[in-house]
C-alpha positions as CSV (number, residue, x, y, z in Angstrom):
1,X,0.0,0.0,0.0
2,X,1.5,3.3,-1.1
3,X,2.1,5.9,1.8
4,X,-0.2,9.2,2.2
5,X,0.7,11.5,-0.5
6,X,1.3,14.9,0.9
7,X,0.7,18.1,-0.8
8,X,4.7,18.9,-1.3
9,X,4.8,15.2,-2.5
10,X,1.9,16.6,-5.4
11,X,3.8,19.4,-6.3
12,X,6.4,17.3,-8.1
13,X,3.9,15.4,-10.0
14,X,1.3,18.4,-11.3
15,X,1.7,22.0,-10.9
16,X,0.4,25.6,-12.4
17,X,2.2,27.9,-14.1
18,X,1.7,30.9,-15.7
19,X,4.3,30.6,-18.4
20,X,3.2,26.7,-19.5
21,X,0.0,26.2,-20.8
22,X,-1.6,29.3,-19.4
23,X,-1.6,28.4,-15.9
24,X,-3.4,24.8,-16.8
25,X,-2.4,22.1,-14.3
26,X,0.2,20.2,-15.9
27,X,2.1,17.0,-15.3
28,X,5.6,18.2,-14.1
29,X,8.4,18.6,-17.0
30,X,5.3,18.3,-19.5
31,X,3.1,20.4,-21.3
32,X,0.5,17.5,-20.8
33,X,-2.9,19.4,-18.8
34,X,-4.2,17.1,-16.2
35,X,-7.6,17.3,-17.5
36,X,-6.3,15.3,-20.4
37,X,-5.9,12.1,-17.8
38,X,-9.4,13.0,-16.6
39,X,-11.0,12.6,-20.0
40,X,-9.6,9.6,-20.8
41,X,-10.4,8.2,-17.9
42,X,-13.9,9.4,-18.0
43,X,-13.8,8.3,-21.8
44,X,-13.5,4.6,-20.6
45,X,-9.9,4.6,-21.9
46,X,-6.6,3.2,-19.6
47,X,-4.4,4.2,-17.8
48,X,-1.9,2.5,-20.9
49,X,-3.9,4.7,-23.7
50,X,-3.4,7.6,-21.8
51,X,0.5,6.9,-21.4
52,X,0.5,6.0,-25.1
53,X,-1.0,8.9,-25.9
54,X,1.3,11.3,-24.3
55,X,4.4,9.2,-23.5
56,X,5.8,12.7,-22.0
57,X,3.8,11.3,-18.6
58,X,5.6,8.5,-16.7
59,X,3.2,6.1,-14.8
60,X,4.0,7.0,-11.5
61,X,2.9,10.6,-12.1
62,X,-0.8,9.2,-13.1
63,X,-0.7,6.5,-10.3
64,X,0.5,9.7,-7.9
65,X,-2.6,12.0,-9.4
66,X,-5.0,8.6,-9.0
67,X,-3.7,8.0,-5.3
68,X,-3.4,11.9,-4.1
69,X,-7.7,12.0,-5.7
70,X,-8.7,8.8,-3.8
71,X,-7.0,10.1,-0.2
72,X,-9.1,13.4,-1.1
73,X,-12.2,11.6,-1.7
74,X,-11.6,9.3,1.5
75,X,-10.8,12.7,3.3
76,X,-14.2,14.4,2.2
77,X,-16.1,11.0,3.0
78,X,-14.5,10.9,6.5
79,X,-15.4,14.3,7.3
80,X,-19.3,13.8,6.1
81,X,-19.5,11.0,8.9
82,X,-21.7,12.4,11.6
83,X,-19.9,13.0,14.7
């Protein structure tokens, strides 16, 4: 089981700036926009036609992206428990 990703830990995987893309979320030492990932996803594509597809992306930045979203979702389930 992979270790809590922390924020800092995120920053080497996808970050914003002004000068790439516009400001778009990118994958680190890419010009690949993380909504990219998203639509395949959402498509009903893989994990392997996305990293086809932009071969720029390694796999542990998308397994980072996948792991960092499922702590945030376990993190807003958590906190909708009733106390």
């Amino acid at each position: 089981m992979m270790a809590a990703m922390t924020i800092e830990q995120l920053k080497g995987i996808v970050h914003s700036d002004p000068e790439i893309m516009g400001g778009t979320p990118v994958f680190v030492g890419t010009r690949v926009p993380l909504q990219n990932l998203i639509d395949y996803l959402e498509g009903g594509e893989s994990i392997e036609d996305f990293l086809d597809g932009f071969p720029s992306v390694k796999r542990e930045q998308v397994i980072a992206v996948i792991e960092a979203a499922k702590l945030k979702m376990l993190e807003a389930v958590g906190d909708a428990r009733p106390h």
